[in-house]
Each structure stands twice: as structure tokens, then as C-alpha cells.
Steps between C-alpha positions, in 0.01 A plus 500: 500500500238346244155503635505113548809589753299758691221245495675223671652757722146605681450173496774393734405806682103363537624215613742623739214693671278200516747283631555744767123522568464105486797517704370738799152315465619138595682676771217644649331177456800328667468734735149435603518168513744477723367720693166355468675120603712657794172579623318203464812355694460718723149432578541110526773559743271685733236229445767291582570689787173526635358094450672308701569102359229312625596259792478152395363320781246380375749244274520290790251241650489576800471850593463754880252810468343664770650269775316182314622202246385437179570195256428560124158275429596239245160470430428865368694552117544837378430567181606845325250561247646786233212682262709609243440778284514386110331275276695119473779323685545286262845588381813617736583872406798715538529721839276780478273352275322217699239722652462572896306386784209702529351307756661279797324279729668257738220196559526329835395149430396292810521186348408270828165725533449552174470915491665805369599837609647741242760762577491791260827710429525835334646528145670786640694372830828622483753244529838290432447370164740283246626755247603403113709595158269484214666148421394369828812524683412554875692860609387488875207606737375853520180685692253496242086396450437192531275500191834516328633171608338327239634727229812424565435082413451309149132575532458197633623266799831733549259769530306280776790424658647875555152590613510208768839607602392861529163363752681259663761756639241748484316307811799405722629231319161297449519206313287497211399143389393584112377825259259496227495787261243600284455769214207716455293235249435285769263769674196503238570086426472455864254757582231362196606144625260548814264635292601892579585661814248783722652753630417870659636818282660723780718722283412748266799462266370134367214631303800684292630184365167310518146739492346182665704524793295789658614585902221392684427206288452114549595346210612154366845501318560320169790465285749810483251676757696282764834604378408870548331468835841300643716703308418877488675748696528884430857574470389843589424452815735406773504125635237394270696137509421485850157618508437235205594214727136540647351459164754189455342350861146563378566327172634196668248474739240509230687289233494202779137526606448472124698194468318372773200534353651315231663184639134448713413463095775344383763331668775506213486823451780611707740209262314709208639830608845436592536326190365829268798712640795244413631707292448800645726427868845383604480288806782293677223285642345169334179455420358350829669750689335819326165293529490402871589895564232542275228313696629568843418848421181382363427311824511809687175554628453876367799724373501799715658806652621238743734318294663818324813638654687839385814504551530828753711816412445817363508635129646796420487760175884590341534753239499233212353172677276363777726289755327274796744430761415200741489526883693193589418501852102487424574243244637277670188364717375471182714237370512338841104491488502318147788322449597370918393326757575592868731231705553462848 
């Protein structure tokens, strides 16, 4: 045998080996992720298992609790308002790629006195949520976070829509009368439209991303400074999502006292603001509609601890994520107290 013949032969041999190596390697990759997908299976089956469908009582308009009657108030909307977590909703996007909902707020409009109480829901409430293919197609409902609801849209008012789903069934059934998302630019436009917002530094971790945010501090937030006071969370720490929910109250609180300072100055200025974030939200409401909400909450005579609600339940710590599971018999008061009246 010539030495080309002897060549090609150890060749064949080389390659035999490697194919055999390549061979036993996407095996054991198989192999894990099988295993690793029988397990995730296995743990959304015990989720399953252990979170019960919400009842969905609260569909109907007329409703018995505690031995009393309640009648849904026509005159109180509710409004699910979704902070989500990238930069434009202009364009629809693929699943997966539209962002998620970083922030969730359910606004209790009383439109006959002319105030608002906000419900705030953890990102991480684990719940039935619309599930999709990466071409949209819809494959079912699983347990998942309700952050991810969103993710699973066009980015834009399929996204609102599987979030108001997910809330609506979330809270009994409720009937939610319109969403507005919007993405994280609208924080510093906002937040510089009222000519900044104060605030009180009470965690350490803020001066990391911003040295002016020192703990202990009082200090007046402009442009991305508001974005990383409503935003950060150490992913280090357990619940930090939930925790953050007090910064979210304390922001709100002091973004409207701003704007009232504002409008006492200058009465378009709400018209002016809702205008500079067009194109930063998706809304199925008109115009009007986002404006009266926008003065009725105005017209309430201070935002306060007394108008925020949490919704009640208890966050727990997984080996890969935080998960907040809702007590639906303490929540449902709740619901009764904002969105019902009591009949005879």
C-alpha cells in the first residue's frame, strides 16, 4: 500500500473515532435535555397541582360573600396599567421578543366622584397565562409569571391583551374595562415633564447604579435617575421585585404631588404630557378616556398610602426564580372594596 493509501486509511480511521465521539456527545446532550425538560414538566405539574384555578365569581354582576350582595359599580373602570420593560412599542415583534411587564398596576377609576385607587400586582404572581409558538400560534395555558404574559404577544396590543386575560382571571373573573402599556422611555419624559420627581433613598444598592442615589438621601430625580429609582432591583437578593413595589408607591405618590404643583401653574400641562409619550404606549382607550383617568386622579385630593392596594399573598424563593402566590381568600375583599357596591 503506497503511502497516499495508508494516508487515506488513518484518515477514515480519525474520522471514525470522531464520529463516534460526536456521536456519544449529542447523546449525552440528548440525554440531558430530556432529562433536564422531564423535569421542568415535572415541576409545572406540581405547580399545577398545588394552585388551584382561580374561581371566577367575580365574572358575574351580581355576586354573595360573607352572607352579603354585591353589584359590580358601573361607575368605577378598571384600568390595567402594564410598565413594560424595553425601549419602544412602536412596532409588533415576534413572541419572545416584545419585552415583559415589569410593572402592573390595576387603576380603579371612580368616574362619578372623580378619584382613583391603584391596585399593584407582583411581576412575579404565579399564574394561568396564554402560552405561544414562536410564530404566534397560541399552544394553551400553563402556571407561569405573570411578567411573562406579555412576552408571549406582538409587543404590542396582543401582548396587552394576554396580560388582561392573565389579571382578569387572575382576580376571580374581574372585568377589566381597558390597559395601557408603557416602555421604559416614558419614565424620564414623564418624570422631567413635572419638572423632576423627590424622593427618599432607602436602599443601599441605588448608589451602585447612580453615586447620587445615597441611602439616607432626599433627592430630586431627573432624566434616567427616574428610570433607575423605579426600576432597580438586586437579582441577588430574594424578592427584590416585591420589595421594589414600595419604591414604585413612593414614586407615584411623589410624581402626582409634582404634577400638582404643575397644573396649579399650568392648566394644559397634563394635555402636554400625555401627548410627549404617544409614541412610547399602546392603549385601547381614546384620547378623552386616558385624559379624564388622567385628571380624576389628579382631582384626588393627595395621593396616599390610602389609595394603594397590594394585592395579598406571599412570595416565595425557588432554586432558579422568585414566585408570589396570591391568597385568594384575602383578595377578594379587596376587589369587593374597589370595584362593588353592597345591595340589599
Amino acid at each position: 500500500m503506497n503511502d497516499r493509501g495508508r494516508k487515506w486509511k488513518r484518515f477514515k480511521a480519525a474520522a471514525a473515532v470522531l464520529g463516534v465521539v460526536l456521536l456519544a456527545g449529542a447523546a449525552g446532550v440528548t440525554v440531558h435535555l430530556y432529562r433536564q425538560r422531564k423535569a421542568q414538566e415535572a415541576e409545572i405539574a406540581a405547580r399545577q397541582h398545588s394552585l388551584e384555578e382561580p374561581e371566577q365569581f367575580l365574572a358575574e354582576n351580581v355576586i354573595e360573600y360573607g352572607g352579603k350582595k354585591y353589584r359590580r359599580n358601573s361607575y368605577v373602570k378598571a384600568i390595567l396599567c402594564i410598565g413594560v420593560d424595553r425601549s419602544g412599542l412602536g412596532e409588533k415583534t415576534t413572541t419572545g421578543f416584545g419585552g415583559q411587564s415589569d410593572g402592573l398596576f390595576l387603576l380603579a377609576q371612580d368616574t362619578a366622584r372623580n378619584t382613583v385607587k391603584i391596585l399593584m400586582i407582583p411581576r412575579d404572581t404565579m399564574t394561568r397565562i396564554t402560552l405561544t409558538d414562536l410564530s404566534g400560534n397560541v399552544l394553551g395555558k400553563d402556571v407561569q409569571h405573570l411578567t411573562l404574559a406579555y412576552a408571549y404577544g406582538d409587543g404590542r396590543e396582543l401582548s396587552c391583551e394576554y396580560t388582561e386575560e392573565a389579571v382578569s382571571e387572575l382576580l376571580g373573573g374581574l372585568t377589566i374595562d381597558h390597559y395601557m402599556a408603557v416602555d421604559t422611555d416614558s419614565i424620564s419624559v414623564l418624570n422631567d415633564g413635572v419638572g423632576g420627581v423627590t424622593v427618599t433613598i432607602e436602599e443601599p444598592g441605588l448608589a451602585t447604579r447612580d453615586p447620587e442615589l445615597k441611602l439616607g438621601e432626599t433627592v430630586t430625580l431627573k432624566g434616567k435617575q427616574a428610570e433607575t429609582f423605579v426600576r432597580y432591583r438586586d437579582i441577588h437578593q430574594d424578592n427584590t421585585a416585591l420589595f421594589r413595589m414600595d419604591r414604585h408607591q413612593q414614586y407615584m405618590e411623589g410624581f402626582f404631588a409634582a404634577l400638582k404643583t404643575k397644573a396649579a401653574e399650568d392648566d394644559s400641562i397634563l394635555i402636554r404630557l400625555l401627548d410627549s409619550i404617544q409614541d412610547h404606549m399602546v392603549t385601547d382607550m381614546q384620547k378623552d378616556q386616558y385624559l379624564k383617568a388622567a385628571l380624576d386622579v389628579l382631582n384626588t385630593q393627595q395621593l396616599g398610602s390610602g389609595d394603594f392596594y397590594t394585592l395579598p399573598g406571599s412570595g416565595v424563593t425557588t432554586a432558579r426564580y422568585d414566585e408570589f402566590y396570591v391568597d385568594q381568600e384575602a383578595m377578594i375583599p379587596v376587589i369587593l372594596d374597589l370595584f362593588y357596591r353592597e345591595i340589599e
